[in-house]
C-alpha positions as CSV (number, residue, x, y, z in Angstrom):
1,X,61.7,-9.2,31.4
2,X,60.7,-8.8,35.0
3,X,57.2,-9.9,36.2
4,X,56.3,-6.3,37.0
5,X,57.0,-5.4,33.3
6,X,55.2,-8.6,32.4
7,X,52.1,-7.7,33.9
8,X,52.4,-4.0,32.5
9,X,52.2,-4.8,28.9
10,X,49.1,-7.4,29.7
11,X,47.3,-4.6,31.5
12,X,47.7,-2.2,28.6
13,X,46.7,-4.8,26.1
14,X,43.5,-5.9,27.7
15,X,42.8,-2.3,28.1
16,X,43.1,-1.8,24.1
17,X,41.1,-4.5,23.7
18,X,38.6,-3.6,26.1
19,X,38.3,0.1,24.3
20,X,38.1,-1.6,20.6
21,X,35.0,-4.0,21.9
22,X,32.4,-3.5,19.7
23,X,29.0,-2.6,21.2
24,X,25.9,-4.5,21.2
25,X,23.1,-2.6,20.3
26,X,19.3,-3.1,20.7
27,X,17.5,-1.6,17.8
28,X,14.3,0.3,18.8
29,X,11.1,-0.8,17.5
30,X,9.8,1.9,14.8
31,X,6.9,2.8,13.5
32,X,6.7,3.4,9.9
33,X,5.7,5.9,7.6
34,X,2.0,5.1,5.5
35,X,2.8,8.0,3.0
36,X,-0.5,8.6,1.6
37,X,-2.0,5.6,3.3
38,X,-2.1,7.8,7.2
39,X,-5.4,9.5,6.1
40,X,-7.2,6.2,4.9
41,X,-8.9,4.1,7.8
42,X,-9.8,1.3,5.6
43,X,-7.9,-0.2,2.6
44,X,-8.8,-3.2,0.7
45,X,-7.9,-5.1,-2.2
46,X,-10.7,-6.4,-4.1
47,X,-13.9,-5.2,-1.3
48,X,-15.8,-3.1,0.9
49,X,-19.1,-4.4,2.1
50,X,-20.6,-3.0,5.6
51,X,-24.3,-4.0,7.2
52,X,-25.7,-1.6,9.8
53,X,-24.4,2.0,11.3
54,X,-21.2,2.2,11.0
55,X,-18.6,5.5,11.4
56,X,-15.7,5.6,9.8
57,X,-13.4,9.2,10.2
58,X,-11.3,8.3,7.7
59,X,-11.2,8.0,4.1
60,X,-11.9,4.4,2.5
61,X,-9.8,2.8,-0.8
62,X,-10.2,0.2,-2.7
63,X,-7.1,-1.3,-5.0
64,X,-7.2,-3.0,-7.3
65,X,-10.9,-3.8,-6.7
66,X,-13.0,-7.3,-7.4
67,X,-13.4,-5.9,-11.5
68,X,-16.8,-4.4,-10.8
69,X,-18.0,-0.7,-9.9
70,X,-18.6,-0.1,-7.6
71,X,-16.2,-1.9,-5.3
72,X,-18.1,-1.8,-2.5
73,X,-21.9,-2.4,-0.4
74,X,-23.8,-1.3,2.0
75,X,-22.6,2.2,3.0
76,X,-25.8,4.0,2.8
77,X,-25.8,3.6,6.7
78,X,-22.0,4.8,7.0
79,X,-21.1,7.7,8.8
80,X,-18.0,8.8,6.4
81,X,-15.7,11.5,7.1
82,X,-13.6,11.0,4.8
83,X,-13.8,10.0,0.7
84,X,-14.0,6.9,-1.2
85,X,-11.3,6.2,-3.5
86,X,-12.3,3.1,-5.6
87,X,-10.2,1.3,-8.2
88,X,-8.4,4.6,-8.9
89,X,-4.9,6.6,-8.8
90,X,-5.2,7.7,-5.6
91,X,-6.2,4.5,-4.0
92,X,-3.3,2.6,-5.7
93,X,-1.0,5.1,-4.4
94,X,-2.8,4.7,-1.0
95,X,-1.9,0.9,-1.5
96,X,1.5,1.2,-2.4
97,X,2.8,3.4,0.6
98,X,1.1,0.6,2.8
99,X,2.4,-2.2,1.2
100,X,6.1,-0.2,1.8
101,X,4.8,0.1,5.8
102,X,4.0,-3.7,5.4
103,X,7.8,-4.4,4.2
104,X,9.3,-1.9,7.0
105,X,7.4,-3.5,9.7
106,X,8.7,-7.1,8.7
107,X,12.2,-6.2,8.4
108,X,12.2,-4.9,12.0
109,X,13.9,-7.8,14.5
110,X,11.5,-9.6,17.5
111,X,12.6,-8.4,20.9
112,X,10.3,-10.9,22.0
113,X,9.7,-14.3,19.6
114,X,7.1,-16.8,21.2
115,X,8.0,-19.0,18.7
116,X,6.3,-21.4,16.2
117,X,2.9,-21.0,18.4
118,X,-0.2,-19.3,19.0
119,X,0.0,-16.8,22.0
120,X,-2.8,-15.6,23.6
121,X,-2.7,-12.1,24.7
122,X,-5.7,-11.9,27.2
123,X,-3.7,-10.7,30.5
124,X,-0.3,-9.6,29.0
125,X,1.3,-6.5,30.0
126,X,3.2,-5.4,27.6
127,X,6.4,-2.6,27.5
128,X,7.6,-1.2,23.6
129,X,9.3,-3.7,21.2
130,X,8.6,-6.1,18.5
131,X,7.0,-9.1,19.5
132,X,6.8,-12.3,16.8
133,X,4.4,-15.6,16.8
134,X,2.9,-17.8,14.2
135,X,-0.8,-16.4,15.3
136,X,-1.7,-14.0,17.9
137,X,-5.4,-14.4,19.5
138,X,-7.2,-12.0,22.2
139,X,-9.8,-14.1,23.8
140,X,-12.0,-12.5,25.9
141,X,-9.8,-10.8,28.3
142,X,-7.5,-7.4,28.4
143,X,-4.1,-6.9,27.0
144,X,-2.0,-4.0,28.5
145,X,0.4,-1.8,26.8
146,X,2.4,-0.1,29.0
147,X,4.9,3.0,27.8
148,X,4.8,7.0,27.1
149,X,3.2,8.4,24.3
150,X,6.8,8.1,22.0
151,X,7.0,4.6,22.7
152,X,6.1,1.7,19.6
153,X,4.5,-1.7,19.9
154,X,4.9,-3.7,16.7
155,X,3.2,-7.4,16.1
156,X,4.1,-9.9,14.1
157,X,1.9,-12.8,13.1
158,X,3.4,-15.1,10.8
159,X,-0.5,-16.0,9.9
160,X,-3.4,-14.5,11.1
161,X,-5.1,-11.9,14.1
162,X,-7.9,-13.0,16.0
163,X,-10.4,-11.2,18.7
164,X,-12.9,-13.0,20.2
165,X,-15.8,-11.9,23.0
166,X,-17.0,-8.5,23.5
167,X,-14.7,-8.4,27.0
168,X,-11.8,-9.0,24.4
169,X,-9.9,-5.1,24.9
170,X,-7.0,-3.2,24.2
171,X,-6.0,-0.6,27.5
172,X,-2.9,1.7,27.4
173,X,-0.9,2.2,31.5
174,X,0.6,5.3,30.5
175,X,0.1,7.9,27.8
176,X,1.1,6.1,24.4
177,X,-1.2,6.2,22.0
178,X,-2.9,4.0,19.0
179,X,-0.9,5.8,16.5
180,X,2.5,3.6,17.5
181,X,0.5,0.2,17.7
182,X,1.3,-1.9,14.4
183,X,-0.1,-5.4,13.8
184,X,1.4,-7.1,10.7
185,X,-0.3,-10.2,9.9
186,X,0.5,-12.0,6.9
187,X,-2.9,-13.4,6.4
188,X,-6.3,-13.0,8.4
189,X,-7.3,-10.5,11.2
190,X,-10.9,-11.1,12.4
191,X,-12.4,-8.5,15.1
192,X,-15.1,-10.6,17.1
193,X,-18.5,-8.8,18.0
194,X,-18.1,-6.1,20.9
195,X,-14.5,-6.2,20.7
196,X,-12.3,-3.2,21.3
197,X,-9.2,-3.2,19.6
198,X,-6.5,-0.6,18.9
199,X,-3.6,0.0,16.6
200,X,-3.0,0.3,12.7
201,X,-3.8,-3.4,11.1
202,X,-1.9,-4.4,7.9
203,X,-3.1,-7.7,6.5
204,X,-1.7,-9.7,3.9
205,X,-5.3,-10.8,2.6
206,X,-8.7,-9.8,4.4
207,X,-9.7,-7.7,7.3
208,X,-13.2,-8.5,9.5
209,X,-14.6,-6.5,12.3
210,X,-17.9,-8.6,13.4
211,X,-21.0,-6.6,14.9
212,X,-20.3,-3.7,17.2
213,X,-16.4,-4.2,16.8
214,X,-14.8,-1.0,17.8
215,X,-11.2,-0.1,16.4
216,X,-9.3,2.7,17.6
217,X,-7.0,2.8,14.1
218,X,-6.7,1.7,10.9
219,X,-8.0,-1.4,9.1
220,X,-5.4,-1.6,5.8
221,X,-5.8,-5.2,3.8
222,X,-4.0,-6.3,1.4
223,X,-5.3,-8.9,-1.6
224,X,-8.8,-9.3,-0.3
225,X,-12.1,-7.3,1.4
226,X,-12.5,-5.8,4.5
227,X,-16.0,-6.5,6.3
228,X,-17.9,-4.5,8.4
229,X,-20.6,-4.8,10.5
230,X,-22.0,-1.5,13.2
231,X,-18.4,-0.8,13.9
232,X,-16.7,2.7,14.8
233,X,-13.3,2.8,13.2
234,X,-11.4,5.9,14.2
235,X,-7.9,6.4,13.2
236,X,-5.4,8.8,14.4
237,X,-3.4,10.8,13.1
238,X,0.2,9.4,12.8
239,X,3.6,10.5,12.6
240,X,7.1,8.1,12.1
241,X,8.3,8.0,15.8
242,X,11.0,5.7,16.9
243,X,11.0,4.3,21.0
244,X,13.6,2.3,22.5
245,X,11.8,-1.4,22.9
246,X,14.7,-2.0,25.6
247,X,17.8,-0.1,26.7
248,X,20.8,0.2,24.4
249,X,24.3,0.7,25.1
250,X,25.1,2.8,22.1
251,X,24.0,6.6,21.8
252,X,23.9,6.0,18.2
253,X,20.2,6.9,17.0
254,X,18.6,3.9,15.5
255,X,16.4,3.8,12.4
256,X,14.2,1.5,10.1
257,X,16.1,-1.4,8.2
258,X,16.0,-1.1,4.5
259,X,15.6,-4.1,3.6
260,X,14.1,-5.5,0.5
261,X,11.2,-6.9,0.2
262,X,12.5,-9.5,-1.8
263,X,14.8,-10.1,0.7
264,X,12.0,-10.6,2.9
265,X,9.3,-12.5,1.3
266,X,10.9,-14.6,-1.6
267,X,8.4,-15.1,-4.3
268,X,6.0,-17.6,-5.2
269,X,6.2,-20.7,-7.6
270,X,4.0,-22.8,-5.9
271,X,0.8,-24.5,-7.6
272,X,-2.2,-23.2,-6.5
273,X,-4.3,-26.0,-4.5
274,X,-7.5,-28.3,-5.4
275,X,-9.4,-29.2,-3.4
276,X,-10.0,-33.2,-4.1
277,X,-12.3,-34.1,-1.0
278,X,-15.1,-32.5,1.0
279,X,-17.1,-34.3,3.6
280,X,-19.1,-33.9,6.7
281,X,-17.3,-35.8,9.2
282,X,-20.8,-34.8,11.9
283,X,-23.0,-32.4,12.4
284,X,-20.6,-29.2,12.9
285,X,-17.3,-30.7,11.1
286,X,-16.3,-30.8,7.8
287,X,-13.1,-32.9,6.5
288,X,-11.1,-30.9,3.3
289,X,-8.2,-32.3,1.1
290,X,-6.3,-30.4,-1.6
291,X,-3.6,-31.1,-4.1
292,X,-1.4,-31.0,-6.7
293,X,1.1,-29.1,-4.8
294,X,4.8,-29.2,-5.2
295,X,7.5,-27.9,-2.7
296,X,5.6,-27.0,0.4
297,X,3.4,-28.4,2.8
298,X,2.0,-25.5,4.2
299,X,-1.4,-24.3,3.4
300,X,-3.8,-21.4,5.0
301,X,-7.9,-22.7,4.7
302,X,-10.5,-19.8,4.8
303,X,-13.9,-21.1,5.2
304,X,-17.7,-19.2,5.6
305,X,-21.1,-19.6,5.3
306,X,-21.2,-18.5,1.7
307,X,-18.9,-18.4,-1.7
308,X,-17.2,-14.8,-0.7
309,X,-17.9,-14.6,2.7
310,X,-14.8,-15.8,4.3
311,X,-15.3,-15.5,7.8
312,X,-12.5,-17.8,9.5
313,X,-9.5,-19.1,8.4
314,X,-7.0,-21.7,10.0
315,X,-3.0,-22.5,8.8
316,X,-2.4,-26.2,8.0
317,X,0.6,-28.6,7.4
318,X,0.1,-31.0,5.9
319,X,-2.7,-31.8,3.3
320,X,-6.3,-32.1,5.1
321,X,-7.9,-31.1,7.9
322,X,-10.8,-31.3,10.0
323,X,-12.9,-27.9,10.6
324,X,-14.9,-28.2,13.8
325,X,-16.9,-26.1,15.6
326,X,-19.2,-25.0,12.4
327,X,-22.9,-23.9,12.4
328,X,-24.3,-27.5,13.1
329,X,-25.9,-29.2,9.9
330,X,-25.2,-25.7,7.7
331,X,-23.5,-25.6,4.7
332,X,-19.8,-24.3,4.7
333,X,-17.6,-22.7,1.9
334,X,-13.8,-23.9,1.6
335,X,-10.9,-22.5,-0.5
336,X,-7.6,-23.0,0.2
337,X,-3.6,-21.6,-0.5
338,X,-0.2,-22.1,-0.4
339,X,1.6,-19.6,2.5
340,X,5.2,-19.0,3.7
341,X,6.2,-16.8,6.8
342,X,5.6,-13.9,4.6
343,X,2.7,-14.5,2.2
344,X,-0.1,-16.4,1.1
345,X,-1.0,-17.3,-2.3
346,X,-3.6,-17.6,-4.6
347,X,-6.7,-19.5,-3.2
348,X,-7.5,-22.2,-5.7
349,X,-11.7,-23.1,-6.3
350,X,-14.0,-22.8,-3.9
351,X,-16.0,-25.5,-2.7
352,X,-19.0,-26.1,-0.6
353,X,-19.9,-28.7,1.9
354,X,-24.1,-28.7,2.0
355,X,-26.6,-29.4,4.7
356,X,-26.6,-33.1,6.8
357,X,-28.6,-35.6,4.7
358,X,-28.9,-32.9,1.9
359,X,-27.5,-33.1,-1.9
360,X,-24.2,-31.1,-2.5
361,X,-23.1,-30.6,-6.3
362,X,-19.6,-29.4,-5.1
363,X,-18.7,-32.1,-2.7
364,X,-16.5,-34.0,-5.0
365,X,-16.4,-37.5,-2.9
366,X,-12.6,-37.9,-4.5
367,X,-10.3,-39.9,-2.3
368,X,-7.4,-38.2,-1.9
369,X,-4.3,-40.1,-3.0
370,X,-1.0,-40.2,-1.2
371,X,1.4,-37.0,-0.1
372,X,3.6,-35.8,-3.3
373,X,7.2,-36.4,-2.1
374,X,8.6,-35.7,-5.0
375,X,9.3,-31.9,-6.3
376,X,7.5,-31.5,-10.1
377,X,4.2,-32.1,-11.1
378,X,5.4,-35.3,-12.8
379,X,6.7,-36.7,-9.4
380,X,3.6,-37.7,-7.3
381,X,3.7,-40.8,-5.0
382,X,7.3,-41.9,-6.8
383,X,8.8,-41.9,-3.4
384,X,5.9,-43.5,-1.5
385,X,5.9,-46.3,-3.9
386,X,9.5,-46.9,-3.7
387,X,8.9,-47.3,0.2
388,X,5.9,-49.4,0.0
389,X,8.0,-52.0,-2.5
390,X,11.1,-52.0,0.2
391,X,8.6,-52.5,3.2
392,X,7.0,-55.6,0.9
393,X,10.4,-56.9,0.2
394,X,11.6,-56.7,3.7
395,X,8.7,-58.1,5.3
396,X,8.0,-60.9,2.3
397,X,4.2,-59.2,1.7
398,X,2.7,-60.1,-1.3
């Protein structure tokens, strides 16, 4: 075979093999469908309690509810233009379609992942896609969305939301639009007093919007309550809309993954924690550890004022923690649960630290014993005690 023929049959195979290529596609971030759920502006598991003049345009459910009627406080001052749905059908089919927007949003990938952190988002500019940390905060400061009005922003925080400072905002540069803003937080979102905020919030447990918090959207819990203090919560109205996060090289529409939710967020077996120790470390910290726990070390503390009134929370690993920065000398509620990247579990007993130099019932003074390594009940401190004997042994301690 001559060269010249040689190089012909390379040329037409590199050509087939450039044609056959597969191409790489960038799925577009989409917003999902709330069913039912689009003409509610708050939805909450167990609560509804609101102090001052607040407006709400939408309608406000309650699912499954704390057990009591009513499920909710307070709105004698609320400017409703909506219904309330409490601890009935239409609430739990309210619930429902939003837990299905709460699966659809996890199952869409990051365009941009910041990793196992906390990002801040105070003077971010950010175009359409789906963008992934382990806690997103805006302190004090602007973050910028810029796109059309078809384009969707989608957050995902593998624990918990938090706005802070009344110069804390959300601005648009361009014409999109609340509707296609989607925060998916698998715990907490707190809205700090004066804040502006914008988008449609899905929590895995509570929702909080402190005093004068504005929110142009929806505030849809999960387990728990949503709070509410002289807020204006306006949500718009809201269609399924999908937006290229970045350019694609395939004409191919692209749509929502259908993923299950098991698939997603595996179920859980894990104990539900005690806490075994609550001190006051000074004046405004308090020192908390839990147990019996068995296959994870990762925990989410929420922590308030009262027995109910959960007004913080913090993700741990480990077993204790230290809470600083509390109300100096004022007694502080604790309870505390297992979480994964998807979920948090059941909060085990709460427990109070009191006043300094004042007499607590619930502090139980317990020292807490050493990590469970092992993976049952039964199994507590085996390994640790097998280490301790082989660092005696090697070092001839007694």
């Amino acid at each position: 075979m001559t060269n010249k023929i040689k190089f012909f049959v390379l040329f037409i195979i590199f050509s087939i093999q450039l044609v056959f290529l597969p191409v790489q596609t960038v799925e577009a971030a989409t917003s999902p469908s709330l069913g039912t759920a689009d003409s509610y502006s708050i939805l909450a598991g167990s609560s509804v309690t609101n102090t001052g003049a607040t407006t709400i345009n939408g309608n406000v459910g309650i699912s499954p509810g704390a057990g009591g009627s009513p499920n909710y406080t307070g709105f004698g001052t609320v400017t409703l233009g909506g219904t309330i749905n409490d601890a009935n059908g239409a609430a739990l089919t309210a619930k429902g379609d939003k837990d299905t927007a709460f699966t659809s949003l996890a199952s869409q990938g990051c365009t941009t992942d910041y990793g196992g952190v906390t990002h801040e988002l105070a003077g971010d500019t950010l175009v359409p896609g789906v963008y992934c940390a382990t806690s997103f905060h805006l302190s004090s400061g602007t973050l910028t969305l810029s796109g059309s009005s078809s384009d969707v922003w989608i957050f995902k925080s593998a624990s918990d939301l938090i706005i802070t400072g009344s110069s804390a905002t959300v601005v648009f540069d361009g014409s999109g639009g609340a509707c296609n803003v989607w925060w998916r937080v698998v715990s907490t979102a707190t809205l700090g007093a004066g804040s502006h905020f914008v988008g449609n919030i899905l929590a895995g447990t509570s929702i909080t919007l402190a005093a004068g918090a504005t929110l142009n959207g929806r505030a849809l819990a999960g387990t728990a309550e949503v709070t509410l203090s002289s807020n204006a919560i306006t949500a718009p109205t809201c269609v399924t809309t999908s937006s290229s996060s970045s350019s694609s090289s395939s004409s191919s529409s692209s749509s929502s993954s259908s993923n299950s939710s098991t698939a997603v967020c595996p179920p859980f077996t894990y104990q539900t924690p005690i806490i075994l120790e609550s001190r006051r470390v000074d004046a405004d910290s308090v020192f908390i550890g839990w147990g019996p726990y068995s296959g994870t070390d990762r925990f989410n503390v929420r922590y308030g004022p009262s027995n109910g009134n959960w007004l913080y929370n913090t993700d741990v690993t480990g077993f204790s923690t230290t809470i600083n920065d509390l109300t100096p000398n004022e007694p502080f509620w604790f309870q505390v649960a297992t979480r994964n990247n998807c979920a948090i579990g059941s909060y085990g007993e709460a427990k109070s630290v009191g006043k300094t130099g004042g007499v607590n019932p619930n502090v139980l003074g317990v020292s807490i014993g050493l990590p469970n390594a092992g993976f049952g009940p039964q199994e507590n401190n085996s390994w640790w005690d097998i280490l301790i004997r082989i660092v005696k042994q090697t070092f001839s301690f007694k």
